[in-house]
C-alpha positions in Angstrom: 13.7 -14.8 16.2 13.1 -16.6 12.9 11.5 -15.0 10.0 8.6 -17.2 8.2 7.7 -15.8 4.4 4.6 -16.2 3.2 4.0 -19.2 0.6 3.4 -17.1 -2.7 5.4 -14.0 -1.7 7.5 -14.0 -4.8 4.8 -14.8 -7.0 2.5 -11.5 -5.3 5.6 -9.6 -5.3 6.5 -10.8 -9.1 3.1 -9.6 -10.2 4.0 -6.0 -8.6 7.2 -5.6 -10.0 9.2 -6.4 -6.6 11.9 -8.4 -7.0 12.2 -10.5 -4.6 15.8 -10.6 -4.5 16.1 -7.3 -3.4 13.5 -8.1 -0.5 15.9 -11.2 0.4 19.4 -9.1 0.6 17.4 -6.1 2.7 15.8 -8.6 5.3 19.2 -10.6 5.3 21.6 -7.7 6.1 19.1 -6.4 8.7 19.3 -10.1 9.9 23.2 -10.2 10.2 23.6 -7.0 11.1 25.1 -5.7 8.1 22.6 -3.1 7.2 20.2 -1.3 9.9 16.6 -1.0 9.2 13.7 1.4 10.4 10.9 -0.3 12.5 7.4 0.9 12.8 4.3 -0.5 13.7 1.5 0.6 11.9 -2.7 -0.2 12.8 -5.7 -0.5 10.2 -7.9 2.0 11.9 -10.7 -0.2 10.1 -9.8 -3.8 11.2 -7.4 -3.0 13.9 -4.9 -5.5 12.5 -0.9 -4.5 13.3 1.4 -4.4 11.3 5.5 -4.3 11.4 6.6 -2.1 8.7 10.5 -2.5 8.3 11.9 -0.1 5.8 15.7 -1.0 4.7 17.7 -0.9 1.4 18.8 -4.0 -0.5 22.4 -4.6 -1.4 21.8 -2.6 -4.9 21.0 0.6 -2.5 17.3 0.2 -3.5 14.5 1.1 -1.1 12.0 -1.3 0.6 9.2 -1.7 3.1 8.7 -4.9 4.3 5.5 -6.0 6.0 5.6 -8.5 8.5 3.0 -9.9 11.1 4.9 -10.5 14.6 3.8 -14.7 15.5 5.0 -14.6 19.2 8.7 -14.7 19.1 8.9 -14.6 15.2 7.8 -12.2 12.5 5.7 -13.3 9.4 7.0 -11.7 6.0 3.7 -11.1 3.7 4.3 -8.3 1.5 7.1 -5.9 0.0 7.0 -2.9 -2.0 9.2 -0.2 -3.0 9.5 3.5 -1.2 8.0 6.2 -3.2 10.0 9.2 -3.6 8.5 11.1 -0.7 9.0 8.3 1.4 12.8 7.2 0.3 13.2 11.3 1.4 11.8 10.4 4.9 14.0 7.2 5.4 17.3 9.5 4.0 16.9 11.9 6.3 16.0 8.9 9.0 19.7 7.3 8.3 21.4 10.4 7.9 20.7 10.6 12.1 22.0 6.8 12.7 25.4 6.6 13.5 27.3 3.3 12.8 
């Protein structure tokens, strides 16, 4: 599986505040195993578009979500942001069951 990003990610994500260093180390330790991530799919009831959301932490223990588009055997990155605090408690208690 390869991972494409879109072209301007870091510029979007710069405008939002999401560094995209921290989107990087979160993909990349999911990627090599290092760190495991939560995977949901999620549908635009309106457009019916799917979408991967995969929620991790980057190396600095920050919380993501990561959106991705899944392109036959690969995923396409096109948007990051950071949990809010009701959704970093969700993913918590999510890890808190994974067993390493």
């Amino acid at each position: 599986m390869a991972i494409e990003w879109y072209w301007a990610l870091a510029q979007m994500l710069a405008k939002t505040g999401v560094d995209i260093n921290e989107v990087f180390d979160m993909v990349n330790a999911w990627q090599t195993g290092k760190r495991r991530v939560r995977l949901e799919l999620a549908t635009d009831t309106a457009t019916g578009l799917r979408t991967f959301v995969i929620s991790g932490r980057a190396d600095n223990g920050r919380a993501l979500a990561v959106y991705a588009r899944h392109t036959g055997r690969d995923i396409y990155i096109f948007d990051a942001t950071y949990l809010t605090t009701e959704q970093i408690a969700d993913f918590a208690l999510w890890e808190a069951t994974q067993n390493d």
